[in-house]
C-alpha positions in Angstrom: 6.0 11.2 -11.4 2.8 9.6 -11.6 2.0 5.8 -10.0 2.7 3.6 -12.4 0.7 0.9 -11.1 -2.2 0.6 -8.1 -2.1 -2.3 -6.0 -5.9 -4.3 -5.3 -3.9 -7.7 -3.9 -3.1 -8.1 -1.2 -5.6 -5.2 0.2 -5.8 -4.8 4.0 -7.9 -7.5 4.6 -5.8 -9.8 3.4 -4.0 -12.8 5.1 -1.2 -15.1 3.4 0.6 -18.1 5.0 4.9 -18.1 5.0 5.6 -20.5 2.4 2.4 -20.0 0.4 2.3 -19.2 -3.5 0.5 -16.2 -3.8 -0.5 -13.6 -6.7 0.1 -10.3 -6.8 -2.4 -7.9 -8.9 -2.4 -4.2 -9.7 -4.3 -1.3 -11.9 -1.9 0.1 -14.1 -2.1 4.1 -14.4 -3.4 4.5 -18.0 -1.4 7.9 -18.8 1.9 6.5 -16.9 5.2 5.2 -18.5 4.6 1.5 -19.8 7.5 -0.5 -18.2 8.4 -4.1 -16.2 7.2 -3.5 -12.9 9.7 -4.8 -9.8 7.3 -6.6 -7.0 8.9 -6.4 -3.4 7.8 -7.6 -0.2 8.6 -5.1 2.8 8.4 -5.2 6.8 8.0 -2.6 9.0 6.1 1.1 9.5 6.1 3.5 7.1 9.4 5.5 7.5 11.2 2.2 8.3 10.1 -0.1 5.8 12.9 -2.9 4.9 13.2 -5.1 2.0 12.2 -9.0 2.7 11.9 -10.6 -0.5 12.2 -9.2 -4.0 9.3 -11.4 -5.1 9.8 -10.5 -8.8 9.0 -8.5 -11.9 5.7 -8.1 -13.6 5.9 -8.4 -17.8 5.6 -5.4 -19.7 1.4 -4.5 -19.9 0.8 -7.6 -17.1 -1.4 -6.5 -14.1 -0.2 -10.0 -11.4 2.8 -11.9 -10.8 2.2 -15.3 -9.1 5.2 -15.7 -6.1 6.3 -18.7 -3.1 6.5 -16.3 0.1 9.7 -17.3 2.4 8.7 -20.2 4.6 10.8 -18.7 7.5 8.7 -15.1 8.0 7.8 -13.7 11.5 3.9 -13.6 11.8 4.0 -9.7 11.2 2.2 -7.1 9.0 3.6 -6.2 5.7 3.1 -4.7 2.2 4.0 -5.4 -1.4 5.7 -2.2 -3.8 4.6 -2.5 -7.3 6.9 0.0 -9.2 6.7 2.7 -7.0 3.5 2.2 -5.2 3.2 0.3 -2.1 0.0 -1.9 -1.0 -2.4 -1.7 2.3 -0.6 -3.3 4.9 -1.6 -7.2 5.5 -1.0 -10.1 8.0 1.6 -12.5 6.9 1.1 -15.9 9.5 4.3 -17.5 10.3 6.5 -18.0 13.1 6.3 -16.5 16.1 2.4 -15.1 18.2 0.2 -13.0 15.2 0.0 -9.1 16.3 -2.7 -8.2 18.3 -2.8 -5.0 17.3 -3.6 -3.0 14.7 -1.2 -2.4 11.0 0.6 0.6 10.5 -1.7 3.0 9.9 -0.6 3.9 6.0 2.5 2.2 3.6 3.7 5.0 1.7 1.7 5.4 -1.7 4.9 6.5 -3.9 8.4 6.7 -3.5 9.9 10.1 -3.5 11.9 11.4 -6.6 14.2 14.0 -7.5 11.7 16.1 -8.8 8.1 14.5 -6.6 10.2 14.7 -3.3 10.4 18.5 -2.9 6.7 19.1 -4.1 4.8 16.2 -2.2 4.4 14.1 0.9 3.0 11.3 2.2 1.2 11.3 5.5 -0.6 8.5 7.3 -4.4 8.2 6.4 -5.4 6.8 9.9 -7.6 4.6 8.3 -8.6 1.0 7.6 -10.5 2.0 4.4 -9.7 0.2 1.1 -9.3 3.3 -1.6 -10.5 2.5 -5.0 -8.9 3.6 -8.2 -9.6 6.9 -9.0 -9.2 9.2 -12.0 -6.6 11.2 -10.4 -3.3 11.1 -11.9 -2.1 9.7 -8.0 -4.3 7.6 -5.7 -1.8 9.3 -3.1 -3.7 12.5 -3.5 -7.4 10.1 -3.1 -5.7 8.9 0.1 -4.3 11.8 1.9 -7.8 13.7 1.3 -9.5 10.6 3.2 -8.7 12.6 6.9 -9.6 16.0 6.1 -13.1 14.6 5.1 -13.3 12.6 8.8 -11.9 15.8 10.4 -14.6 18.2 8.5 -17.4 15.4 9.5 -16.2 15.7 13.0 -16.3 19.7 13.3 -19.6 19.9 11.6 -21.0 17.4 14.3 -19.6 19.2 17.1 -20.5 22.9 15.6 -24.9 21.3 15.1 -24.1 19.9 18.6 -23.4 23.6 19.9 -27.1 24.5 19.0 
């Protein structure tokens, strides 16, 4: 199954208030199925994610949905699912200290099916990169690309530092 939609708000940089109204914006995958589009807010790392908020559903053909964020959140990092992709994780500021440290390293890009589960995974990019749309019929395969390219960068700058 293809992504039906990319996320592009909120993106890693992104910082909302508890309480806030805030929109939600996505790409949606030209050859994928048309269809209402449920918008979730989730907490946690990748293979633990829970559900906070079911924020909503995006129209038929829409690409936002304009949300009120719980006013009672921990100050935490989280990510929005838009059909079956998931965003960059992003600071949400409310109660409690703001982490110090840094997000989880990747949300899961698509949630496993029947038939996607046994022929594809998702692994942690390790990255703070933004990944733009690509042509690709799955950003997921874009992102899990992004560390063989850092890894081959790395051995190629270790083999020229050899001579």
């Amino acid at each position: 199954m293809a992504q039906q939609a990319y996320p592009t708000v909120p993106i890693a940089a992104t910082v909302w208030n508890a309480g806030a109204n805030v929109t939600v914006q996505w790409k949606l995958n030209a050859s994928g199925e048309k269809a209402a589009l449920a918008v979730d807010l989730f907490k946690g790392d990748p293979a633990h994610q829970t559900l906070v908020k079911k924020l909503g559903t995006g129209a038929l053909g829409k690409t936002s949905l304009k949300a009120t964020l719980p006013a009672k959140l921990d100050s935490d990092w989280y990510s929005v699912r838009i059909g079956d992709s998931y965003s960059h994780y992003f600071m949400i500021k409310g109660t409690g200290p703001v982490p110090t440290g840094s997000p989880p390293t990747a949300a899961p890009t698509v949630l496993p099916t029947a038939s996607s589960a046994a022929n594809s995974t998702t692994t942690p990019t390790g990255t703070q990169s933004i990944a733009s749309p690509t042509q690709s019929t799955s950003s997921a395969s874009y992102l899990s690309t992004a560390p063989m390219a850092v890894i081959a960068g790395a051995v190629v700058a270790a083999a020229l530092a050899l001579f």
